[in-house]
C-alpha positions as CSV (number, residue, x, y, z in Angstrom):
1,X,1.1,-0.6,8.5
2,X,2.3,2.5,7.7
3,X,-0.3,5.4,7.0
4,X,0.5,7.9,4.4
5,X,-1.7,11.1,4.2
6,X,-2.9,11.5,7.8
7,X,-2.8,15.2,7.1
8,X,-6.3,14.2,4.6
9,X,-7.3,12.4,7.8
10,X,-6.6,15.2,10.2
11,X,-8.2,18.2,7.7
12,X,-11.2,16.0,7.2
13,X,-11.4,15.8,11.2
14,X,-10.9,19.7,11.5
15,X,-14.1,19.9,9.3
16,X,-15.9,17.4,10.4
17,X,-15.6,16.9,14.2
18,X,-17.8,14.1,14.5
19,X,-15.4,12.0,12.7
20,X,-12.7,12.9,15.0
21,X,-13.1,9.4,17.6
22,X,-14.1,6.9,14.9
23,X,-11.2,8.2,12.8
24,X,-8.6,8.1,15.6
25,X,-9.6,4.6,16.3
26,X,-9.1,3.5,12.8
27,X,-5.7,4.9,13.1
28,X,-4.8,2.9,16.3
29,X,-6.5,-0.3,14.4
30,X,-4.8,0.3,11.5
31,X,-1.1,1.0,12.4
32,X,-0.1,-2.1,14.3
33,X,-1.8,-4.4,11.7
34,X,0.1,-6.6,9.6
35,X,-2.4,-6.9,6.7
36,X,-0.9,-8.8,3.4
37,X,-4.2,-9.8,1.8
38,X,-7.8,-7.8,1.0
39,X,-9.4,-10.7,2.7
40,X,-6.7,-9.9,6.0
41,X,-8.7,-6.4,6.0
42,X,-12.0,-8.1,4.9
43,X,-11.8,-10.0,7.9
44,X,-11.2,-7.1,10.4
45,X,-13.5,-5.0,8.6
46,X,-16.7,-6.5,7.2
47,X,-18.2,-3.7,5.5
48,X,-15.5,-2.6,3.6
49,X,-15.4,-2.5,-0.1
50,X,-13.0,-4.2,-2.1
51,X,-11.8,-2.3,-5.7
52,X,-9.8,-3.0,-8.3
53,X,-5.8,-1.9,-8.1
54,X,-5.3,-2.1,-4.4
55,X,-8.2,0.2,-3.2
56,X,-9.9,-0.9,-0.2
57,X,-13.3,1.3,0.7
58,X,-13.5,1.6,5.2
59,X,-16.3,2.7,6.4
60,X,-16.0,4.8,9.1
61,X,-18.3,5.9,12.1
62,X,-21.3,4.2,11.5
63,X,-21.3,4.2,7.9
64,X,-21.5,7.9,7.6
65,X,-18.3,8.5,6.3
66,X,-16.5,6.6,3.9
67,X,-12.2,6.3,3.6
68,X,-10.6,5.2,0.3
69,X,-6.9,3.8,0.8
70,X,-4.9,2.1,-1.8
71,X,-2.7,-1.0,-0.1
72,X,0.6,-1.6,-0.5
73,X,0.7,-5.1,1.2
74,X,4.2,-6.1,0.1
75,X,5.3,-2.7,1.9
76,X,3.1,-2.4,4.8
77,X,1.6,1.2,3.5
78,X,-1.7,2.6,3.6
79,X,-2.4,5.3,1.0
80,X,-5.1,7.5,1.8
81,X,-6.8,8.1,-1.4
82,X,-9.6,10.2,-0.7
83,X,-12.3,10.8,2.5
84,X,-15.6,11.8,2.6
85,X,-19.2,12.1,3.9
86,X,-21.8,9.1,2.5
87,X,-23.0,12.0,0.6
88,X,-20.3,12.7,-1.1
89,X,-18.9,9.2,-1.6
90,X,-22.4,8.8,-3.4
91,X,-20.8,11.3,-6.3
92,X,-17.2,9.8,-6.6
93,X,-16.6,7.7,-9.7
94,X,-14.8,4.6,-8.0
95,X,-15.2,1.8,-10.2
């Protein structure tokens, strides 16, 4: 897959070091898979979230940080949408 908007990825990790290892292993997860389906994703990746229009919620590191990517799966492209702490993916409006 192809991940578009690492730079979100990489500012998040230059504020919030912690996220730096779970993060980076996401990315090596991510990139060679050949996802088509939400339930391809849903089966790598029990926790995550399923939303309407493509949007898959990942969470990352233990549950303290949560990753909101849109799926191309015709195209093989992740969209990172948005990153956060649990806190602050407690305030988005997501559904």
């Amino acid at each position: 897959m192809t991940i578009v908007g690492k730079t979100i990825i990489e500012k998040f990790m230059s504020k919030h070091a912690r996220s730096r290892s779970s993060l980076a292993a996401w990315i090596d997860d991510a990139e060679p898979a050949g996802w088509k389906t939400p339930q391809d994703i849903k089966n790598r990746y029990r926790s995550v979230d399923i939303l309407s229009g493509n949007r898959i919620v990942f969470d990352i590191g233990g549950n303290n940080y949560r990753m909101v990517v849109l799926v191309r799966y015709h195209m093989g492209i992740l969209l990172i949408q948005k990153i956060g702490t649990r806190a602050e993916y407690s305030k988005w409006k997501l559904h």
